[in-house]
C-alpha positions in Angstrom: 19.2 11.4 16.9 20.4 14.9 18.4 22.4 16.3 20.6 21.3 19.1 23.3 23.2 21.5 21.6 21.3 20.3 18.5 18.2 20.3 19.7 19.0 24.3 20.9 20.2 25.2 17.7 16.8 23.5 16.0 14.7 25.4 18.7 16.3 28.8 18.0 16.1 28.1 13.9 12.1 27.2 14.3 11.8 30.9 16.7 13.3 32.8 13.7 11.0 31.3 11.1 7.8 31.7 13.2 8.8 35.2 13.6 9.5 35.6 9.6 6.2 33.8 8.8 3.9 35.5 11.5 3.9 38.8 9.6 3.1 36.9 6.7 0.1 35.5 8.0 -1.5 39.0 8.6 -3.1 38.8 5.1 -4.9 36.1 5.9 -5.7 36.2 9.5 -6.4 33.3 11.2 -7.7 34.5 14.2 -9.8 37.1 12.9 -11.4 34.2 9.9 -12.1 31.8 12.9 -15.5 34.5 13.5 -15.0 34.0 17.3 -17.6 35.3 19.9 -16.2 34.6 23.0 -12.7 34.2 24.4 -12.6 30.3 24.5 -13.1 30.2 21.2 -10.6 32.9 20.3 -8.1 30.5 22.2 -8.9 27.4 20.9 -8.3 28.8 16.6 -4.8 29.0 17.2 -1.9 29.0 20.2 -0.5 32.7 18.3 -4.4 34.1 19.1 -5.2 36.5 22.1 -8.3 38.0 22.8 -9.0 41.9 23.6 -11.5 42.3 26.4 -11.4 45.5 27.1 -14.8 47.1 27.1 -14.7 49.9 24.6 -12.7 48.4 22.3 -13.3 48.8 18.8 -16.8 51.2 19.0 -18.4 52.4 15.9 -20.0 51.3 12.3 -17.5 48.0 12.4 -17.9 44.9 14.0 -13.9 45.0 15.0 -12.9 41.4 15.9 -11.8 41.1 19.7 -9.9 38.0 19.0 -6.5 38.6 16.6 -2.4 38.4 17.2 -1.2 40.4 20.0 0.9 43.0 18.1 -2.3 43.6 16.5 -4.5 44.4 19.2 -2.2 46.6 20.7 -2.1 48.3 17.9 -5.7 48.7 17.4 -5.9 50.5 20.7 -6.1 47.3 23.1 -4.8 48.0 26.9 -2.3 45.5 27.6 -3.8 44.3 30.7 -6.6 43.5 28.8 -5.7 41.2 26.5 -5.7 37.3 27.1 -3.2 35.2 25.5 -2.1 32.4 27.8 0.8 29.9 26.8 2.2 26.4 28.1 4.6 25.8 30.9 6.2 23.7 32.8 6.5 22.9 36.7 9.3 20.6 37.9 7.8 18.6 41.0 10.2 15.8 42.0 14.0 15.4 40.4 15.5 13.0 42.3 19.6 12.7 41.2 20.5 9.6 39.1 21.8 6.6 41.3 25.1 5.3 39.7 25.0 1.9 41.0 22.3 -0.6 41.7 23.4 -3.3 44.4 24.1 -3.7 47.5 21.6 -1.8 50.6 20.8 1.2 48.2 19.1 -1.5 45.2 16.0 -0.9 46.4 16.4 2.7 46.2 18.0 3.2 42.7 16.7 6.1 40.4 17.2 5.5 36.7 15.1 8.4 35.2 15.0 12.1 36.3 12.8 14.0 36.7 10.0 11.9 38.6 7.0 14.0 38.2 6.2 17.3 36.5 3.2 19.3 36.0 2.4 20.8 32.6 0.0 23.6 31.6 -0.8 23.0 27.9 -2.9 25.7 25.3 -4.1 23.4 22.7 -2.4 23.3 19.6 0.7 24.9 21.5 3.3 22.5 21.8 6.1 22.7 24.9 9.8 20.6 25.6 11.0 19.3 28.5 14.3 17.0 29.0 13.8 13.9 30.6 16.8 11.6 31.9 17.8 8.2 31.6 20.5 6.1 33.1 20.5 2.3 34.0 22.9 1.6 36.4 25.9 -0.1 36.8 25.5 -3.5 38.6 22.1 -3.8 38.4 20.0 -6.9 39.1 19.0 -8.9 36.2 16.3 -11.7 35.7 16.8 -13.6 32.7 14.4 -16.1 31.7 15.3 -18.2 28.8 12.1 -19.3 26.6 13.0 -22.4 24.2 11.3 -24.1 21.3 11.5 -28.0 21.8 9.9 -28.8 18.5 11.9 -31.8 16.9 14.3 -29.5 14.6 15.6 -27.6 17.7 17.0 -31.0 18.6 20.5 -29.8 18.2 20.1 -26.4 20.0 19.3 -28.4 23.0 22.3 -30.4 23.2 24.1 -27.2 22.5 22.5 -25.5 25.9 22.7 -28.0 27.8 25.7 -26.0 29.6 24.4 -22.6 29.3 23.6 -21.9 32.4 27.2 -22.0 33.8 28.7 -19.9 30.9 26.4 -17.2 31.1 26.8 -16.9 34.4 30.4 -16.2 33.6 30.0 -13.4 30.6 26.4 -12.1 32.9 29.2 -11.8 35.9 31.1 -8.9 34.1 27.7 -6.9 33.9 25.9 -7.8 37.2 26.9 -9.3 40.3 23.1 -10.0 41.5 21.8 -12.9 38.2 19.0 -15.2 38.2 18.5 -17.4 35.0 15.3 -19.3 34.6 13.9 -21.5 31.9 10.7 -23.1 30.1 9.7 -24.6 27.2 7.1 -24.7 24.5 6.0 -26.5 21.2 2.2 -25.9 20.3 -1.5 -26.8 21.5 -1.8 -30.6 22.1 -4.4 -30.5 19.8 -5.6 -31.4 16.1 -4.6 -30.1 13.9 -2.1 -28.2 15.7 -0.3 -31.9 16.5 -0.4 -35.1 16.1 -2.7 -37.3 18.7 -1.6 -40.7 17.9 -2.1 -43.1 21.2 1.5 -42.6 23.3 3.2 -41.2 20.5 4.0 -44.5 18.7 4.5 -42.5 15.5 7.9 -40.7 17.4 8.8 -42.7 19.9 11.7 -40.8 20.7 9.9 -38.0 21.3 7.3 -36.9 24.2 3.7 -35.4 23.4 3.5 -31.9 22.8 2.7 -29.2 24.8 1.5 -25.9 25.1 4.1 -24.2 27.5 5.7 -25.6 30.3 7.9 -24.2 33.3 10.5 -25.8 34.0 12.9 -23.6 36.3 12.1 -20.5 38.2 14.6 -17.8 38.5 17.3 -18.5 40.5 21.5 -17.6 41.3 22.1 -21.3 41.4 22.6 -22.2 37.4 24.2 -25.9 38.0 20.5 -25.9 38.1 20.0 -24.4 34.9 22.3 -26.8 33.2 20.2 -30.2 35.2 16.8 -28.9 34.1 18.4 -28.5 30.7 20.6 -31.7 30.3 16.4 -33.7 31.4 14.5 -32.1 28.6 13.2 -34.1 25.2 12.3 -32.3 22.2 8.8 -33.1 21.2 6.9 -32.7 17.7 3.9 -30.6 16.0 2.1 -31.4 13.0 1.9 -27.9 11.5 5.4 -25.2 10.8 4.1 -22.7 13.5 4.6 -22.8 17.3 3.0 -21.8 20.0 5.7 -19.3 21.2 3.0 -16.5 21.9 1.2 -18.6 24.6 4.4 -19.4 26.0 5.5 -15.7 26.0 2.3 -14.3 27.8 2.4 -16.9 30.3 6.4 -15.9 31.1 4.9 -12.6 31.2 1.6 -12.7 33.4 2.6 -15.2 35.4 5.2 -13.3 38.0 5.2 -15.2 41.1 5.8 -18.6 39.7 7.8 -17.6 37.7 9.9 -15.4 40.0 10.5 -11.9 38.7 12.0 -9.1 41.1 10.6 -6.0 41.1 13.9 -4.4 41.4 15.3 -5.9 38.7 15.9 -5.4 35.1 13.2 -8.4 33.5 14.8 -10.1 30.0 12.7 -13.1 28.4 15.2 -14.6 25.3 13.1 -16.8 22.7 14.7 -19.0 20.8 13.1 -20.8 17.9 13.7 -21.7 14.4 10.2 -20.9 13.0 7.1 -18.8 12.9 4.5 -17.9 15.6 0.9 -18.7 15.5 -1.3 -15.7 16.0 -5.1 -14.6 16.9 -7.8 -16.4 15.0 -5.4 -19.2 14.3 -6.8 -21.3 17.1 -10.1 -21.1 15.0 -8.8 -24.2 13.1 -9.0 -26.2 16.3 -12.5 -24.4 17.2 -10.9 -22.0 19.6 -13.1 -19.6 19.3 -12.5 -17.2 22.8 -10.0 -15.4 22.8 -7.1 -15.4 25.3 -7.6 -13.2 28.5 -4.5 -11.9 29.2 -4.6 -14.4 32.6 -1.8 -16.7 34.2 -3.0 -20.6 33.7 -0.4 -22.2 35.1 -1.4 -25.0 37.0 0.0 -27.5 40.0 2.3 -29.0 37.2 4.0 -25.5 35.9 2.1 -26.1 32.5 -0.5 -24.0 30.6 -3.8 -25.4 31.7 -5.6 -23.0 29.3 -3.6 -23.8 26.0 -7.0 -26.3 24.4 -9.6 -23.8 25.8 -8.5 -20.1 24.4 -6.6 -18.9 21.2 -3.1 -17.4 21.0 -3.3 -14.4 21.8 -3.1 -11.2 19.7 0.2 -9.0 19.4 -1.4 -6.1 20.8 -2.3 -8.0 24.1 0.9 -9.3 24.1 2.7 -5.8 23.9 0.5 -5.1 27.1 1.7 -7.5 29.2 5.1 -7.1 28.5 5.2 -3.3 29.1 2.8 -3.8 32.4 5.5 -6.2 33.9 8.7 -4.1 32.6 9.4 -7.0 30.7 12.6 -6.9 27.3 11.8 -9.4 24.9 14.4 -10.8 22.7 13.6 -12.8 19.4 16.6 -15.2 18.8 15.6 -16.7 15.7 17.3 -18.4 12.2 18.5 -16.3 9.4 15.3 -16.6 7.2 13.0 -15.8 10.0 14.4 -12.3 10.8 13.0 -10.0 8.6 9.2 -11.7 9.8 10.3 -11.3 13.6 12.0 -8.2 13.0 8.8 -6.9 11.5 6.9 -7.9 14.8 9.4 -5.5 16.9 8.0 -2.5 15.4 4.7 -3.9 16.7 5.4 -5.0 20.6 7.0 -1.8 21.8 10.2 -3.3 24.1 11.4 -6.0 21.5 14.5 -6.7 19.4 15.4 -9.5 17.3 18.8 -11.5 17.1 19.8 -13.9 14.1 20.7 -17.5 15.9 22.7 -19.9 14.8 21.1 -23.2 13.3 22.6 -24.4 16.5 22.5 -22.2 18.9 26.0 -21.5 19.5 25.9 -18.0 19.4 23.0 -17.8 22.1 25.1 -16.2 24.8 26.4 -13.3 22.4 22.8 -12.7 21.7 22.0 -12.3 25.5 24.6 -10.3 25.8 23.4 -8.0 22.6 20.0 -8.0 24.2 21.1 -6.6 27.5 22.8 -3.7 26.3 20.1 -2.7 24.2 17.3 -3.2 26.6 18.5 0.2 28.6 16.2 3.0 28.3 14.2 1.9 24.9 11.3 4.9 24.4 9.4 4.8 21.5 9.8 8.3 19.3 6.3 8.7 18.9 3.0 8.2 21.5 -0.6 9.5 21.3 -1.8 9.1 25.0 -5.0 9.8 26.5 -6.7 13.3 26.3 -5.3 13.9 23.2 -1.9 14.5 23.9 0.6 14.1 21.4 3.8 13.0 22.7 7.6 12.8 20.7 10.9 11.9 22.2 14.6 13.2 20.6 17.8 11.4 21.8 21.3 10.8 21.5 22.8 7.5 21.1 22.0 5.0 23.6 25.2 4.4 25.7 25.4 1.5 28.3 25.4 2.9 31.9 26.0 6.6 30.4 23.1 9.3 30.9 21.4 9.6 28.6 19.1 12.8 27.5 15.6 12.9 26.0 14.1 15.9 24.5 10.3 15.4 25.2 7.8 17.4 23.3 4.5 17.7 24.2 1.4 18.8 22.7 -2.4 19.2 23.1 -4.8 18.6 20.7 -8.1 19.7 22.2 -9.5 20.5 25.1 -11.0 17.4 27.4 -14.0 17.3 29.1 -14.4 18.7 32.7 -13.8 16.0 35.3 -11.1 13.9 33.0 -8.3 12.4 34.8 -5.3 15.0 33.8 -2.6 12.7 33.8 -0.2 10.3 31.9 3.1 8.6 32.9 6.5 8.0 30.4 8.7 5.4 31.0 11.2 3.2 29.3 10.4 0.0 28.7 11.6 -2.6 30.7 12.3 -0.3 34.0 10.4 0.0 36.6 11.5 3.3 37.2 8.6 6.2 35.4 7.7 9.9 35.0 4.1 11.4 36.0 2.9 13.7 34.2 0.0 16.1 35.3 -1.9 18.2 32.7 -3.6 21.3 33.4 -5.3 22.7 30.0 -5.5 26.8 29.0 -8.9 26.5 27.6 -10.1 29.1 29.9 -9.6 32.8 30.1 -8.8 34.9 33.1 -11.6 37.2 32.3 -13.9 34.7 32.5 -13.6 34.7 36.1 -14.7 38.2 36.8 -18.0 37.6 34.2 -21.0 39.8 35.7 -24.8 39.1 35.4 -27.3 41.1 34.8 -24.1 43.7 34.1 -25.6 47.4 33.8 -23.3 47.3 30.3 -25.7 44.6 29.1 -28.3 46.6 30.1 -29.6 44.8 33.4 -30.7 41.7 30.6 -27.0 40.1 29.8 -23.9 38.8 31.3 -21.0 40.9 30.6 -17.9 38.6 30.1 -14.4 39.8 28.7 -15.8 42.8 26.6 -18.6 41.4 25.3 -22.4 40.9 26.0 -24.6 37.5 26.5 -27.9 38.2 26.3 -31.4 36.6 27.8 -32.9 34.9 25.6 -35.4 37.8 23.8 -32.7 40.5 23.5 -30.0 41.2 20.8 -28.0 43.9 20.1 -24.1 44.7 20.7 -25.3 46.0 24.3 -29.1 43.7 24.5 -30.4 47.0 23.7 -33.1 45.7 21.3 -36.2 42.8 22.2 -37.0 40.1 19.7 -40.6 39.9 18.2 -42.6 42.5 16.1 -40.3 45.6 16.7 -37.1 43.2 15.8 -38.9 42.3 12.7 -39.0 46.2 11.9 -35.3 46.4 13.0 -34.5 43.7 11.0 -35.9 44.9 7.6 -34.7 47.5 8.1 -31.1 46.0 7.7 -32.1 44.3 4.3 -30.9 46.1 0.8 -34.4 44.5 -0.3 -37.3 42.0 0.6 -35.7 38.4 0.1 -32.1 39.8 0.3 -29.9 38.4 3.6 -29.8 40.2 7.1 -27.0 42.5 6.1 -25.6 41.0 3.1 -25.3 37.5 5.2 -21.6 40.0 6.3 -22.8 41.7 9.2 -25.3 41.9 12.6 -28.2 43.7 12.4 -28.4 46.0 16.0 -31.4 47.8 16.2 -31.9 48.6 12.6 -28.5 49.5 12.1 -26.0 47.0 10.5 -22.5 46.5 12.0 -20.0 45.2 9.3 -17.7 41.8 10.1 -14.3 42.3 9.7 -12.7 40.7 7.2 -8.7 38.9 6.8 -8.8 40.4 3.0 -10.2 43.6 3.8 -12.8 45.9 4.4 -16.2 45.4 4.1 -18.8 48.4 4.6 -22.3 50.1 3.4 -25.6 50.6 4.6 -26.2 47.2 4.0 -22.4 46.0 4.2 -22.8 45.4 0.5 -19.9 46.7 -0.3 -16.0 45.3 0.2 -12.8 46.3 -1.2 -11.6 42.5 -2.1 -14.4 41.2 -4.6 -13.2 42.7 -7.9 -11.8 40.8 -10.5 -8.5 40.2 -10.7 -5.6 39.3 -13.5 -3.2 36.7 -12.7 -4.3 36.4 -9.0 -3.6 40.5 -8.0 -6.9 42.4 -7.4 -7.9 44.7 -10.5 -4.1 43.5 -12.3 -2.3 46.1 -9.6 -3.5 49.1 -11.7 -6.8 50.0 -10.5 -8.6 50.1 -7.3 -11.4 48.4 -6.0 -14.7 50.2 -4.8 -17.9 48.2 -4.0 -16.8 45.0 -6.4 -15.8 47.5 -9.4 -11.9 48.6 -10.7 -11.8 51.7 -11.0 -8.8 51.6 -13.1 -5.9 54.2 -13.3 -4.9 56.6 -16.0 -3.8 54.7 -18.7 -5.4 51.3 -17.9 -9.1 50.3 -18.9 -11.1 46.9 -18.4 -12.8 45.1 -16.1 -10.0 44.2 -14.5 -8.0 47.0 -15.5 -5.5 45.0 -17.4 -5.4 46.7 -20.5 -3.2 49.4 -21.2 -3.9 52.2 -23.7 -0.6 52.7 -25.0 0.2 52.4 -28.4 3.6 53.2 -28.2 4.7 49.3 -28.5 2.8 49.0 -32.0 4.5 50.9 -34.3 6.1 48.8 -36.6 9.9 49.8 -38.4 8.6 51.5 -41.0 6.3 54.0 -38.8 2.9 52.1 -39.2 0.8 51.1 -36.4 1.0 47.0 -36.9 2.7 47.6 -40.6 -0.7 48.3 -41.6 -1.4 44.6 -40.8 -3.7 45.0 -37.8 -5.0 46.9 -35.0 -3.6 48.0 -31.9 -5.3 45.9 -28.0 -3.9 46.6 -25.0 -0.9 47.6 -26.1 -0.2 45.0 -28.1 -1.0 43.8 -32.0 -3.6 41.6 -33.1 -2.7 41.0 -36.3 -5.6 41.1 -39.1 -3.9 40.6 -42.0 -3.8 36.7 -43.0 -0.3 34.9 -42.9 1.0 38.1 -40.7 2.5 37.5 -37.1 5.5 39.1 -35.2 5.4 41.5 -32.4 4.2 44.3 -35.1 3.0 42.3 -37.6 6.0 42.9 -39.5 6.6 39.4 -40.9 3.9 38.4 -43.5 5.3 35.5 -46.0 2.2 35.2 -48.1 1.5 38.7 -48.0 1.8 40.7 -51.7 4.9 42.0 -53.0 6.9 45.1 -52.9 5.9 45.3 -57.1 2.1 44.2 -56.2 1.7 46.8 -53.5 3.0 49.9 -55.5 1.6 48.9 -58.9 -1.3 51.0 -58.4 1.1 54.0 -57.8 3.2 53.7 -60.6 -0.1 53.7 -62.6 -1.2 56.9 -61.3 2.0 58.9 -61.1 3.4 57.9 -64.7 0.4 57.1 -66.2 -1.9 59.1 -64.6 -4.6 55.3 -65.2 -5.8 53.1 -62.8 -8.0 53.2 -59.0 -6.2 56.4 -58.0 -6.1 58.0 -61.4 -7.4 60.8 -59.1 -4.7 63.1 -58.4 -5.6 64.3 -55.0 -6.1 60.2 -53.9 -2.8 59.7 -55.6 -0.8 62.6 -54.3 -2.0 61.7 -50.7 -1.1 58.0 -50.8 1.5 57.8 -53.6 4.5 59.7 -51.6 7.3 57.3 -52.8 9.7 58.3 -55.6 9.9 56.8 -58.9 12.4 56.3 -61.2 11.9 55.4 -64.5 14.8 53.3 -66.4 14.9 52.1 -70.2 16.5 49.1 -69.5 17.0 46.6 -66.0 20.8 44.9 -66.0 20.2 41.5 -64.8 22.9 38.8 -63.6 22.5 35.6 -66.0 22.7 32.7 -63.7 24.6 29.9 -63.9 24.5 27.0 -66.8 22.9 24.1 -65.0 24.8 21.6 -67.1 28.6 23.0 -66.7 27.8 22.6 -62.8 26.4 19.0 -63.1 29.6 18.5 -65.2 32.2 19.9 -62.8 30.6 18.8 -59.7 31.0 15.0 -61.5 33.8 15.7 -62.7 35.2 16.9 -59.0 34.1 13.3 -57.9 35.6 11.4 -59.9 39.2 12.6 -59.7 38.9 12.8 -55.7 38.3 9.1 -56.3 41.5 8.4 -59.2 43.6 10.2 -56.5 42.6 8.0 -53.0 42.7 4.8 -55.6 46.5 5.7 -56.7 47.4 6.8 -53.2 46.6 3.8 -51.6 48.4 1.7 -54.4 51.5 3.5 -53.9 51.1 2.7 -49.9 50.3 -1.0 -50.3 53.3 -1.4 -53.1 55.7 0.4 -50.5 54.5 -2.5 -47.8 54.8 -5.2 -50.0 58.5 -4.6 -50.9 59.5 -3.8 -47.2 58.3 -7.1 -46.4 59.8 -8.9 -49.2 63.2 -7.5 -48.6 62.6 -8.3 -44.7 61.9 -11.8 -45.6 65.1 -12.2 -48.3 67.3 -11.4 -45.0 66.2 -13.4 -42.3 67.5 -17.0 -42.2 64.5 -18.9 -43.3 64.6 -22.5 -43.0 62.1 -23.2 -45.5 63.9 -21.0 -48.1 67.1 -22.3 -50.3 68.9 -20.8 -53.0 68.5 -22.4 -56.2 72.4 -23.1 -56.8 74.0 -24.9 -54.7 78.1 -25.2 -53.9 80.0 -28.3 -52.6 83.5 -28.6 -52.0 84.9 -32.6 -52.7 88.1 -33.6 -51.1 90.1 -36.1 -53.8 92.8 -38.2 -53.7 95.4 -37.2 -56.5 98.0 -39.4 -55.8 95.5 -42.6 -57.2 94.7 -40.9 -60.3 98.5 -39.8 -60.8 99.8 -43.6 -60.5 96.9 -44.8 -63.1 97.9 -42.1 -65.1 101.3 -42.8 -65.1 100.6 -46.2 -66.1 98.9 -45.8 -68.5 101.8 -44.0 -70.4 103.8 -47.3 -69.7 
């Protein structure tokens, strides 16, 4: 969503880039590609294309388009006055201030969207903003209509309602003084195999047949009613997991005096259920074959008289309704039914979807949730009648705040004379709308002033903004020139030869003169406008590779360039290789560039070459002739000319001896080997060194599983006994 000041900022971003993409688009012209012959059709290419009719405008060997951007024609010697470029705008015919409040002696009054009607003047493909608006009211009257499933599993949702009426009253009071609450009830068609038709029900006999819909309680400020209607009800049972909640919701809809909507109120249906909805063609199964008519059935009894005769109906009939009687629909459904009924919102324009509890305890947070969302719903996007393209940007959607729309509008083509110019926008649920009135710029000004039989035209043709229309008979820029033989003579006289096209097929043949079209990628011309300066070939996309020009479909390259397309240059300068020659003597020299000839040889000059000969192999015919004065260039004019290297003889060539293959195998073994000795002995040393840390760790701690091997006592005797027997015995 944005802001105003968001929507300004976007506005003024979009001017800048139209501005830095027009000039742009002057290579390839839209207006002038479009071929236009009259000043409708100028108009109707593009919204940036004017048309020049002023009458002497572009005279002489050309056909100069009339029809091009502004800037252009002015610059190509077009009055001002004289060109047409018309553009969209807005009229503001009733804007009506917002009401702030909604009840007492001014509810019938209340204004909720500003402005009330406007008029628009639309170009086709031009597209126009206007802000629209929106504010419901404080206090405002509400009709609430509360739409139940009685199949048997909404048993315990029943006895939860059964004193809804006087708590919502309550919560609705902090909103609205002026509530009504109504009620009705649906299962499903009381018919196979939709339900079960066993005789009085024995097979539930706590339950009561099924029906289709049935209205139980019209609107009304008195909700002790509410909770009696409520408290009477029996739930009843289908054979099949769908309802018929669609029948029931089109009846709610259609049928507004029984059921007892205001007009000046704000219209919310709630529809609680715990499954899925049958839809169109379902009623096929039952042999319903017509489908519904959008019509109230309600009969003397409140109940849908039409429910065994027609099929559910469709959701697109079912969005109708609901939008033609400003109606908010609210899905209250289980947990593992939202994303299906969620999914149906973005069909039925005006809906939203609430998760309900198994037992509907939550149902009055759910109202409450509904009305605050129902205020001033648009949808972002509408195609409407006459080909009008229609796209809303808002803010968040505050309760009783203003709120702001940016509306933008645009035409798509031009309707026919006589349509009905109009569409309306409102939000959905209010009652309150905006008329729109279209008037479409699919005429030009000039037009108005067109002249028969115009002496311009030569007395034979209707002179309308700059250009002729001729009687039928007469061509020619001014109907100078009469159809029949002496236009056959005329005309081959504008062919380059017999069987060739009028003027290359790129040009009008007036009076045996061809007059060259204009082209977006440049100039065409020639006695026969055979000739352009746009049809040559080109490198890489750019015409003749940027280094030639083009003349009658031929480059005509520059100095230094040659080709068809003038892509190849004739320097050299890039080929010479290190050593002076051009491609090391390897190749040739194309475009600038080597082509290597020599096999195995690549590089930028050829200069790498790894299964080229030697340095010995390539001078071994030179050595032959200078020392030896033998061999191919024994000759000594050949050899002075191509032999210019010195030579040195030498007796004797010091080379290194390389290394003895064995000594390395033995020291590189070797190497090994003691690498491994020394990790073997170093880790020894570190695992002895643990061991005997341990050990003396263990020797001091007072092990009770460890005892010295000698052992020490300390016996207390009696000496006195042994001294008396000792004694004795000396006795």
């Amino acid at each position: 969503m944005w802001s105003l000041g968001t929507w300004m900022l976007q506005a003024a971003l979009c001017c800048v880039l139209l501005q830095t993409v027009l000039p742009s688009a002057r290579g390839l012209n839209m207006c002038m590609s479009g071929s236009a012959t009259s000043c409708e059709e100028c108009l109707l290419i593009h919204p940036s294309c004017a048309w020049c009719a002023q009458e002497d405008f572009g005279r002489g060997r050309s056909l100069t388009s009339r029809c091009d951007f502004s800037q252009n024609l002015l610059k190509r010697g077009c009055d001002e006055h004289f060109i047409e470029y018309p553009t969209s705008s807005i009229n503001v015919l009733q804007n009506i201030p917002l009401s702030s409040k909604g009840s007492g002696s001014t509810q019938y009054d209340v204004v909720q969207i500003m402005p009330q009607k406007i008029s628009l003047s639309l170009r086709p493909g031009d597209q126009t903003w206007f802000s629209l608006q929106v504010r419901q009211v404080e206090d405002y009257p509400v009709d609430l209509y509360y739409l139940m499933d009685l199949s048997l599993s909404m048993k315990d949702d029943l006895d939860t309602i059964r004193n809804l009426g006087t708590k919502l009253a309550h919560e609705m009071g902090k909103l609205t003084s002026n509530f009504r609450l109504g009620f009705g009830s649906f299962v499903d068609k009381n018919m196979s195999p939709f339900s079960y038709m066993a005789p009085k029900y024995k097979l539930f006999p706590n339950c009561v047949p099924s029906f289709g819909f049935r209205h139980i309680l019209s609107l009304t400020d008195k909700v002790d009613r509410f909770n009696e209607e409520v408290q009477k009800q029996m739930v009843s049972r289908n054979r099949d997991a769908p309802e018929g909640g669609f029948d029931a919701i089109l009846q709610a809809a259609v049928c507004k005096e029984k059921i007892g909507w205001r007009k000046e109120a704000l219209h919310l249906l709630v529809f609680a259920t715990d499954d899925v909805p049958h839809l169109a063609l379902d009623g096929r199964l039952g042999g319903l074959v017509h489908p519904h008519d959008g019509q109230c059935h309600l009969n003397d009894n409140n109940e849908y008289s039409a429910s065994t005769k027609m099929d559910y109906p469709s959701l697109a009939l079912l969005g109708e309704k609901l939008a033609e009687n400003n109606i908010f629909l609210n899905f209250a459904v289980t947990k593992r039914l939202y994303v299906i009924y969620k999914n149906f919102t973005a069909l039925i324009p005006g809906t939203t979807v609430e998760i309900l509890d198994q037992d509907s305890k939550n149902v009055i947070q759910l109202i409450i949730a509904a009305y605050n969302v129902s205020n001033a719903n648009l949808s972002s996007e509408q195609e409407v009648s006459l080909s009008v393209l229609v796209s809303f940007l808002s803010e968040n959607i505050t309760l009783f705040f203003k709120v702001s729309f940016n509306v933008s509008v645009e035409a798509r083509s031009c309707p026919p004379r006589g349509t009905d110019r109009r569409f309306t926008i409102k939000p959905v649920g209010f009652k309150d709308r905006l008329e729109v009135a279209v008037d479409y710029e699919c005429d030009c000004g000039c037009s108005r002033n067109a002249q028969n039989n115009s002496v311009i035209c030569s007395s034979i043709g209707t002179y309308n903004c700059g250009t002729c229309q001729c009687e039928p008979g007469y061509l020619g820029a001014r109907c100078e020139c009469q159809e029949g033989e002496t236009s056959n003579m005329f005309l081959s006289a504008c062919r380059e030869s017999e069987g060739k096209q009028i003027c290359s097929g790129r040009g009008e043949c007036s009076c045996n003169q061809c007059l060259c079209y204009e082209s977006e990628f440049g100039k065409i011309y020639g006695s026969f406008c055979e000739c352009d300066d746009f049809s040559c070939a080109r490198h890489k996309g750019i015409l003749c590779s940027g280094h030639g020009e083009c003349h009658c479909g031929e480059c005509k390259c520059h100095a230094g360039y040659i080709g068809d397309n003038c892509n190849c240059s004739t320097e050299t300068s890039g080929c010479i290789s290190d050593d002076g020659q051009m491609c090391s003597g390897r190749g040739s020299c194309v475009c600038g560039r080597c082509q290597c000839t020599e096999p195995g040889a690549f590089g930028e000059t050829c200069e790498k070459c790894p299964t080229c000969p030697d340095a010995c192999g390539t001078k071994r015919e030179c050595i032959e002739c200078r020392l030896f004065n033998s061999g191919r260039l024994a000759d000594n004019e050949t050899c002075q000319r191509q032999c210019k290297d010195h030579i040195i003889p030498v007796e004797t060539l010091k080379c290194v001896r390389g290394p003895d293959a064995l000594m390395v195998l033995v020291a590189v073994v070797g190497s090994i080997l003691l690498v491994g000795l020394l990790l073997l002995a170093a880790w020894k040393l570190v695992i002895t060194i643990h061991d005997r840390r341990e050990f003396a760790r263990f020797q001091s701690a007072s092990n009770p599983l460890y005892k010295h091997p000698i052992s020490t006592h300390f016996v207390e005797t009696d000496f006195s006994m042994y001294s008396k027997s000792y004694n004795g015995g000396l006795h």
